[in-house]
C-alpha positions as a Python dict, from the first residue, in 0.01 Angstrom:
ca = {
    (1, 'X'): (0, 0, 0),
    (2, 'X'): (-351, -150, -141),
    (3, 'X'): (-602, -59, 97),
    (4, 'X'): (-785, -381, 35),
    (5, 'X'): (-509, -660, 88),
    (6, 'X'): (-130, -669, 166),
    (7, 'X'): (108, -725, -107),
    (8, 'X'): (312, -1093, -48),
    (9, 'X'): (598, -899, 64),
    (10, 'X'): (376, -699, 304),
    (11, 'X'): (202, -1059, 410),
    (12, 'X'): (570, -1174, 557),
    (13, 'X'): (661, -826, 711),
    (14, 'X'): (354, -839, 911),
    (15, 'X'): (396, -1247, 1031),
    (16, 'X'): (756, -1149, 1169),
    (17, 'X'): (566, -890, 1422),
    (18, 'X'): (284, -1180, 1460),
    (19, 'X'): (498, -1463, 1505),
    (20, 'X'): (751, -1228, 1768),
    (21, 'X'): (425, -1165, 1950),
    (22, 'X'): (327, -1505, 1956),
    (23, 'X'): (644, -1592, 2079),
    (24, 'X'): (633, -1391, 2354),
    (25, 'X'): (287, -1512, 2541),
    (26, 'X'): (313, -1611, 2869),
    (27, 'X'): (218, -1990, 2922),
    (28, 'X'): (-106, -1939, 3122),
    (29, 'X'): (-211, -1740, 2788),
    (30, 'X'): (-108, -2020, 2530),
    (31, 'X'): (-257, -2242, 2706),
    (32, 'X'): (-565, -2119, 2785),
    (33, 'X'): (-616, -1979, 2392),
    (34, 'X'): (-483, -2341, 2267),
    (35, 'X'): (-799, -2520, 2463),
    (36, 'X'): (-975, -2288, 2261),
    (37, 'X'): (-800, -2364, 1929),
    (38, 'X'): (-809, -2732, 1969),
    (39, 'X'): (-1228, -2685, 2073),
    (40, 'X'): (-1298, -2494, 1776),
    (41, 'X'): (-1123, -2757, 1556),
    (42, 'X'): (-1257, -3066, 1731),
    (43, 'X'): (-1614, -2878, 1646),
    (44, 'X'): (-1546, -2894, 1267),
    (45, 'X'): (-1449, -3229, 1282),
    (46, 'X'): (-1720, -3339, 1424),
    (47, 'X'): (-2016, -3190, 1254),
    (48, 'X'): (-1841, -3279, 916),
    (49, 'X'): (-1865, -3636, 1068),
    (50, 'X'): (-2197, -3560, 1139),
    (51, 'X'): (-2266, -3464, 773),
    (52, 'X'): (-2093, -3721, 566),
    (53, 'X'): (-2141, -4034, 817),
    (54, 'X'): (-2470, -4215, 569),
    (55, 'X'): (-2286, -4050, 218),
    (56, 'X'): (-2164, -4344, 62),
    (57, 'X'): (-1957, -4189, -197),
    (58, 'X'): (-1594, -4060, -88),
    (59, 'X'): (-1525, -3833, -297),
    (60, 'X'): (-1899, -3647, -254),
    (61, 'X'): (-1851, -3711, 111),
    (62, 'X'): (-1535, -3534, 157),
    (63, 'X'): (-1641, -3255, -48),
    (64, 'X'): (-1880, -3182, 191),
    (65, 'X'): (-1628, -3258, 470),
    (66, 'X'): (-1412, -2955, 329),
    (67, 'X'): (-1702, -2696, 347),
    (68, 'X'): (-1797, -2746, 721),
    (69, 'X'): (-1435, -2816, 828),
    (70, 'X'): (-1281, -2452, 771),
    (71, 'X'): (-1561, -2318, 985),
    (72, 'X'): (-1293, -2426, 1270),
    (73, 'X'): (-975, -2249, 1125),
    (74, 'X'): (-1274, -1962, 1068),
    (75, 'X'): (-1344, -1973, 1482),
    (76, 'X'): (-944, -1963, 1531),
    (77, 'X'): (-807, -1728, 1288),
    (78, 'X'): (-1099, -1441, 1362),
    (79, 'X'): (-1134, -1492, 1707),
    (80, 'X'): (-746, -1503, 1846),
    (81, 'X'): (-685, -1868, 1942),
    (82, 'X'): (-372, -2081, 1922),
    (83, 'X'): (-325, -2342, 1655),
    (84, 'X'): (-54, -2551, 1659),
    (85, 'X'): (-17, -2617, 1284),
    (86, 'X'): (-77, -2248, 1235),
    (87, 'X'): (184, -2148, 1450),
    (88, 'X'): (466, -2344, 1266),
    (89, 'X'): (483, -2021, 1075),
    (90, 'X'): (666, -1854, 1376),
    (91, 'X'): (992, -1986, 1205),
    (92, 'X'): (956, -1677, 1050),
    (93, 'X'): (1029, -1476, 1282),
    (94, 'X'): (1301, -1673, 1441),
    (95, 'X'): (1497, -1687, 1097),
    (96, 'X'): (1447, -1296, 1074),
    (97, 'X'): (1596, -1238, 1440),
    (98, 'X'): (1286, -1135, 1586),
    (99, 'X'): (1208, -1460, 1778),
    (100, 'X'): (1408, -1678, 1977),
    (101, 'X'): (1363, -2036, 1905),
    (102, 'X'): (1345, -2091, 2252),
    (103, 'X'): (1048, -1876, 2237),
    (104, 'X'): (880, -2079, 1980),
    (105, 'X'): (948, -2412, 2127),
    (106, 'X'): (762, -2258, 2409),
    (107, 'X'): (435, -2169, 2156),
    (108, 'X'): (507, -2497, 2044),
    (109, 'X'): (451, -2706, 2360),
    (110, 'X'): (183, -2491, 2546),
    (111, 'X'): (-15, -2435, 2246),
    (112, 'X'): (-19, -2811, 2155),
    (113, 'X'): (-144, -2924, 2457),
    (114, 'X'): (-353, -2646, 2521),
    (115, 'X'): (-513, -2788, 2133),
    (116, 'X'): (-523, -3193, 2278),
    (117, 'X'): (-706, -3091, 2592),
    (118, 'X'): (-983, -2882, 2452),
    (119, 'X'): (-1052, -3165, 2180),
    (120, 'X'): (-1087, -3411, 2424),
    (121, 'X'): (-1311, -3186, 2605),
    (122, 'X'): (-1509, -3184, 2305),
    (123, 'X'): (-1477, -3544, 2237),
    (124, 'X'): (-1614, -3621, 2632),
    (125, 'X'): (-1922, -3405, 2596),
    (126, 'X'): (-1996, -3524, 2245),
    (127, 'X'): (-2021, -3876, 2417),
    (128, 'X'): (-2189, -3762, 2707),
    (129, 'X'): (-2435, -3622, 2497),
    (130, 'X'): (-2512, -3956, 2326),
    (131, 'X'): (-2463, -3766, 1925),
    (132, 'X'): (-2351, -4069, 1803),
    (133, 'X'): (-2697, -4248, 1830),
    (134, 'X'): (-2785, -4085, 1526),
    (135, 'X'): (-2868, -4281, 1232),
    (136, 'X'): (-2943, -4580, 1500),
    (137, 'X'): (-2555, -4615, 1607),
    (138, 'X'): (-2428, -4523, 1250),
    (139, 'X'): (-2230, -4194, 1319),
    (140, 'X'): (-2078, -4402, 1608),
    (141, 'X'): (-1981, -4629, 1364),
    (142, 'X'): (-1857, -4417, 1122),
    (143, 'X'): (-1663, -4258, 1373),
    (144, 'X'): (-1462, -4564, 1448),
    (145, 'X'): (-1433, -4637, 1091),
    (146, 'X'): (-1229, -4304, 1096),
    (147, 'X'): (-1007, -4344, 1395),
    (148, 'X'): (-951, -4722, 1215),
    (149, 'X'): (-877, -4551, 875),
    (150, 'X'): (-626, -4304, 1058),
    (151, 'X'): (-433, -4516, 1240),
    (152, 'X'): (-318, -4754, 961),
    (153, 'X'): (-170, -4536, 719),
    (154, 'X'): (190, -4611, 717),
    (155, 'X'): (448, -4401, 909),
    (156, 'X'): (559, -4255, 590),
    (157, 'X'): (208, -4221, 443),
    (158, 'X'): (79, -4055, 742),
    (159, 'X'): (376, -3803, 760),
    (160, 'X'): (347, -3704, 367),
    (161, 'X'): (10, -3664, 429),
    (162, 'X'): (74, -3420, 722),
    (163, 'X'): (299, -3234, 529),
    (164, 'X'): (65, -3135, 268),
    (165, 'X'): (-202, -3100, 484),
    (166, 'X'): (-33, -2808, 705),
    (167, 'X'): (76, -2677, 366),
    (168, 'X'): (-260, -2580, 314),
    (169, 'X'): (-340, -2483, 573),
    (170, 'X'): (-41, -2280, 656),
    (171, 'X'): (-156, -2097, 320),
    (172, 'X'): (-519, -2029, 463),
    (173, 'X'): (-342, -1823, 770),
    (174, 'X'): (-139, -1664, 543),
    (175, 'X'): (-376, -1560, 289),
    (176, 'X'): (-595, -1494, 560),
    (177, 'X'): (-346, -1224, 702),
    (178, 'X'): (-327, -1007, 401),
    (179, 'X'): (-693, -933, 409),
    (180, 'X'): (-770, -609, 574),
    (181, 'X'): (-1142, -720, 666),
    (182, 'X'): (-1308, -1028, 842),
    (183, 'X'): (-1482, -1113, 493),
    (184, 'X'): (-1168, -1107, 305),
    (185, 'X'): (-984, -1342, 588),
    (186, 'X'): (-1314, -1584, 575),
    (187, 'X'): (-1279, -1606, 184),
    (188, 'X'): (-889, -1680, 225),
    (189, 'X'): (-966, -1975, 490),
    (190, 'X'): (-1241, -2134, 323),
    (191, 'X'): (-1085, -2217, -68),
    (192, 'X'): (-723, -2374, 101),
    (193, 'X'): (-904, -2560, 345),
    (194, 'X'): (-1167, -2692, 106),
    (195, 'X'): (-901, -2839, -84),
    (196, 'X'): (-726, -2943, 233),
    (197, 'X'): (-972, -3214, 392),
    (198, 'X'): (-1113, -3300, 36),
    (199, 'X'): (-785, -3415, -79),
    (200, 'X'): (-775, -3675, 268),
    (201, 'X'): (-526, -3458, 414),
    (202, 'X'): (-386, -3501, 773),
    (203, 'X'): (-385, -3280, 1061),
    (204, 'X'): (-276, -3321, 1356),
    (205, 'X'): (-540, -3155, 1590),
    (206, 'X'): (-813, -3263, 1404),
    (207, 'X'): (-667, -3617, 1465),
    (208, 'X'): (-677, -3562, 1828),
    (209, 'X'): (-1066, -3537, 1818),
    (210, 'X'): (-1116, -3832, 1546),
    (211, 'X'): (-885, -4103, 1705),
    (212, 'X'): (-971, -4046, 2076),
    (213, 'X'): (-1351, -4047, 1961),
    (214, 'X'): (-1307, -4361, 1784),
    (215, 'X'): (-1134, -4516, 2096),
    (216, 'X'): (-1363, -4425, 2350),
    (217, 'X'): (-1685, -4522, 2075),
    (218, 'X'): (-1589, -4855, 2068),
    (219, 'X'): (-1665, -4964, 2407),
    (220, 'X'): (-2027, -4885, 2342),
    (221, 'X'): (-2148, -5221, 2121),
    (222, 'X'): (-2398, -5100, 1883),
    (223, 'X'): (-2164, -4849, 1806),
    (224, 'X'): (-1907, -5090, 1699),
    (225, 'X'): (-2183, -5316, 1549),
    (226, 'X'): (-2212, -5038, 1327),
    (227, 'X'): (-1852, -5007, 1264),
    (228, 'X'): (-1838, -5362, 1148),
    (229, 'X'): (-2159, -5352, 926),
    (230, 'X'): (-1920, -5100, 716),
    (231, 'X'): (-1645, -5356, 679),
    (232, 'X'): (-1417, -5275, 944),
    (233, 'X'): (-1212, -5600, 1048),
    (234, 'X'): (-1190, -5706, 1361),
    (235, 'X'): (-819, -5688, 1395),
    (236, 'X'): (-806, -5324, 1269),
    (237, 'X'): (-1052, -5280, 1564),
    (238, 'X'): (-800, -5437, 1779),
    (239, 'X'): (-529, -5207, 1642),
    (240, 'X'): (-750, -4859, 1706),
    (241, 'X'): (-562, -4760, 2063),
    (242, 'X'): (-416, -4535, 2249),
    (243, 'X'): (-59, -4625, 2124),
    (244, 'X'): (-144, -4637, 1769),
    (245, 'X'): (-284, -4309, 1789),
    (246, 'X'): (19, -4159, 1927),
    (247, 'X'): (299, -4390, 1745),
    (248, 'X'): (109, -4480, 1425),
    (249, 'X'): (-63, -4123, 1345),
    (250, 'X'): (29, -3827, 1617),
    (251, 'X'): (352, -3833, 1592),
    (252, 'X'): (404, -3895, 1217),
    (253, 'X'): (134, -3620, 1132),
    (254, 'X'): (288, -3381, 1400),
    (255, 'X'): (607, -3404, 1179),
    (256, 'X'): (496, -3332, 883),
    (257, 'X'): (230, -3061, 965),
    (258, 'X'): (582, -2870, 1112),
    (259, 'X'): (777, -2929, 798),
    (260, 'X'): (462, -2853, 562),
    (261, 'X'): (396, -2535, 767),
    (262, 'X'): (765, -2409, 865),
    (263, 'X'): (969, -2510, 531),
    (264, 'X'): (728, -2502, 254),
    (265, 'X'): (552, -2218, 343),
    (266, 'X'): (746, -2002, 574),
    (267, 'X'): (1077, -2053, 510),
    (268, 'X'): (1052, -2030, 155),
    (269, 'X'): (814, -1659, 158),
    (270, 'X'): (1128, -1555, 427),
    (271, 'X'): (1373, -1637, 168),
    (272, 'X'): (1183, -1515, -167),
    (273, 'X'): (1101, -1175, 62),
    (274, 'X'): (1331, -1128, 315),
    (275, 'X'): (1675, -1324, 278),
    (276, 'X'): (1792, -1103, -14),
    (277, 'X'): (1651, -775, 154),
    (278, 'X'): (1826, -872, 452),
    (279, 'X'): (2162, -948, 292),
    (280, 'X'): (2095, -637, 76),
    (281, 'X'): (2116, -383, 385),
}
């Protein structure tokens, strides 16, 4: 064993006894740790907002977007909280016996909601604390620009996107759980989800601090003054609501953030480490 790192096969030994554990919280628990989770990731999305909001190029803009954004999965991974996309992963321990998939449909649920209610608890104080005055309305703007951007993508579009998305960021917990110190786990997190948000990625938690902070920005006129002055239409202002968000974005992302995290990257390190192991003995 390398006293530095786990070996790949090592990495998916250990996530059978993680994701059994995980399985195995009591509600109360998920909950509480999701709020946490879904905080810590509403954080990063906004002060990458913050960042980027007068950047006019895109690709410069979500470049910088990438850098401050893993700071959240950072706050997650080290400190214990739930993450939904994360915690597609448990599959793993389900297909090795470990797990019951009652158990993780449990995770699931809690944890999920546990991640929506500390975002919006993020997203209320954010308002209440008037942050997107800066740059004379502009963030506001920007922020409804956002939520506008999000919730037109096509169904397909938006699920694709979520698949790749949770890919990489499945691979940041992963990578991050075969380093035996908190520098090694930081340097995992950071290059995966780098590539993540600067590629335009979705994710579905992030989502539920950029569309509900959109909504609730454009009652507030200057702020959507500002939205229009960076040519958003007034019927894709019309469209930005709370049954867009869930039909047009939540649930499409949700979707493929599970398939991206589950199939592509635990199901298939199961089967290249596991399967034949298993079938072996």
């Amino acid at each position: 064993m390398n006293n530095f790192y786990l070996s790949p096969s090592e990495i998916t030994e250990r996530y059978v006894d993680t994701g059994c554990m995980k399985s195995n919280l009591p509600p109360l628990k998920l909950l509480l740790l999701g709020i946490l989770a879904g905080a810590f990731i509403a954080f990063a999305s906004e002060g990458s907002n913050m960042a980027i909001h007068t950047i006019t190029s895109a690709g410069l803009a979500k470049t910088l977007a990438g850098a401050l954004f893993s700071t959240g999965l950072m706050m997650v991974v080290i400190t214990g909280a739930e993450l939904f996309t994360g915690n597609t992963l448990i599959i793993v321990s389900c297909l090795e016996g470990r797990a019951r998939w009652r158990g993780l449909l449990k995770n699931w649920f809690f944890v999920y909601t546990g991640n929506f209610i500390g975002a919006v608890i993020v997203v209320a104080f954010i308002l209440l604390s008037g942050q997107f005055n800066f740059s004379s309305g502009m963030l506001g703007g920007y922020t409804i620009k956002t939520a506008v951007y999000k919730v037109s993508l096509p169904f397909a579009g938006a699920f694709f996107m979520g698949l790749l998305g949770n890919w990489l960021v499945c691979m940041a917990v992963w990578m991050a759980s075969a380093a035996k110190d908190v520098t090694g786990k930081l340097l995992s997190i950071f290059f995966p989800i780098w590539l993540f948000v600067t590629s335009g990625f979705e994710h579905s938690i992030a989502n539920m601090y950029y569309i509900p902070a959109g909504i609730l920005a454009k009652s507030n006129q200057a702020w959507l003054d500002a939205a229009i002055s960076m040519g958003v239409a007034a019927k894709d202002l019309e469209a930005l609501n709370w049954s867009s968000f869930v039909l047009k974005n939540l649930i499409p992302v949700t979707l493929g953030n599970i398939v991206g995290g589950s199939i592509f990257v635990g199901v298939t390190y199961w089967l290249s480490y596991l399967y034949k192991a298993k079938k072996k003995a």
